[in-house]
C-alpha angles and dihedrals in degrees: 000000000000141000083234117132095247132168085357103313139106110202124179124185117235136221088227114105082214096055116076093172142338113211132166129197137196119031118046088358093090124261128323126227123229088262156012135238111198110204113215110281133201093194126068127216150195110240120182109191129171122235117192106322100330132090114223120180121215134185105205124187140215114313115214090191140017136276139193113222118188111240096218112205085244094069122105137189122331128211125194135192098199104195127210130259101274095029116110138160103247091224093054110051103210093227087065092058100049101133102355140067135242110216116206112249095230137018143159134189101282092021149068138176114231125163084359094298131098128252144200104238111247113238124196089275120047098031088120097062087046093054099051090052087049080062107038088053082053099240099111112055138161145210104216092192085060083057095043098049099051081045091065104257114146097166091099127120090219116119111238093251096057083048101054087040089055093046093047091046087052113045107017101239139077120263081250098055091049096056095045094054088043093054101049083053094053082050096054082053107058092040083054089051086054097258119164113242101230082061094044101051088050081053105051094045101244121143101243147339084269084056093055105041084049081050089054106040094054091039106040108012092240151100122250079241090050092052097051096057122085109238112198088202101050132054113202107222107265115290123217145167110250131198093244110121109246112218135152 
């Protein structure tokens, strides 16, 4: 996928092996619909958004299913730090975060408390530099093996259980749940790309057409029908190619 604006967002890729994508939405980022629909997601993110007047910071982890949220006319722009697969914050275990989100306790409009220090708010252009102060204070680590084995790399010494234990530690979910989500997002893709879904369903690796409307329905709420066609009133969470290796 591009870094192209697209359904109200602007996303850019990063150098850092604990970004996966930076992305804003709202103001200068084109306009936003009434609502948006959040696609299953097997990362989790820091988001900082604007209500009314006042800034508030979120992690949020992994999402197993999809959710609507109301765009209010009061919300501004909206900044997220989306993490690869095997980073985590020391203080927030991902497996704690899997569908829910951590607010900071204070913030201001440069600011923000994490891990009981204060912090200058990221904004879309200089995540990157945030990020690599989170690291050197020690509070954002990774476990490389987690990202080479959804990757696809079999060549570790590691017995499968160890495996299955350290990806569960860093990202909150099972291998399994990660490809299946992954998939169902490759899939929303390709039907957004105007792919048929017959064809869809053979590329993403999924059994039959049955097999991917069950997928879609549990992951983003929609039919493969419902998710080709443009809807003015409703933005679909950025959507993005990972590196995690797709397989039936």
């Amino acid at each position: 996928m591009t870094d192209e604006p697209a359904d109200g967002l602007d996303q850019r890729s990063s150098d850092s092996p604990y970004v996966e994508r930076v992305y804003r939405a709202g103001p200068g980022a084109g306009a936003v619909p009434a609502r948006m629909r959040s696609v299953a997601n097997s990362n989790w993110e820091l988001v900082v958004w604007r209500d009314r007047g006042e800034t508030q910071v979120s992690v949020r982890g992994p999402e197993t299913g999809p959710t609507v949220v109301e765009l209010g006319a009061g919300v501004g722009e909206t900044v997220g730090i989306i993490f690869r697969h095997g980073a985590f914050l020391a203080s927030l275990p991902v497996p704690g975060l899997v569908d829910t989100a951590i607010s900071s306790p204070f913030t201001t409009a440069r600011s923000f408390v994490l891990d009981g220090e204060e912090w200058e708010i990221p904004g879309y252009d200089n995540a990157d530099v945030f990020v690599d102060r989170l690291v050197r204070a020690g509070l954002l680590r990774r476990d490389p093996l987690v990202t080479d084995v959804l990757r696809g790399d079999t060549t570790t010494l590691v017995t499968p259980r160890s495996v299955q234990r350290r990806v569960a530690a860093a990202t909150g979910l099972t291998q399994g749940a990660i490809r299946q989500i992954e998939r169902a997002r490759l899939a929303v893709q390709l039907l957004r790309e105007g792919v048929a879904a017959v064809e869809v369903a053979q590329r993403a690796g999924y059994h039959d057409q049955p097999h991917l409307a069950r997928s879609l329905t549990r992951f983003t709420g929609r039919t493969a029908s419902q998710l080709r066609r443009a809807d003015d009133e409703e933005m679909l969470s950025l959507l993005y190619k990972t590196e995690v290796e797709v397989r039936p």
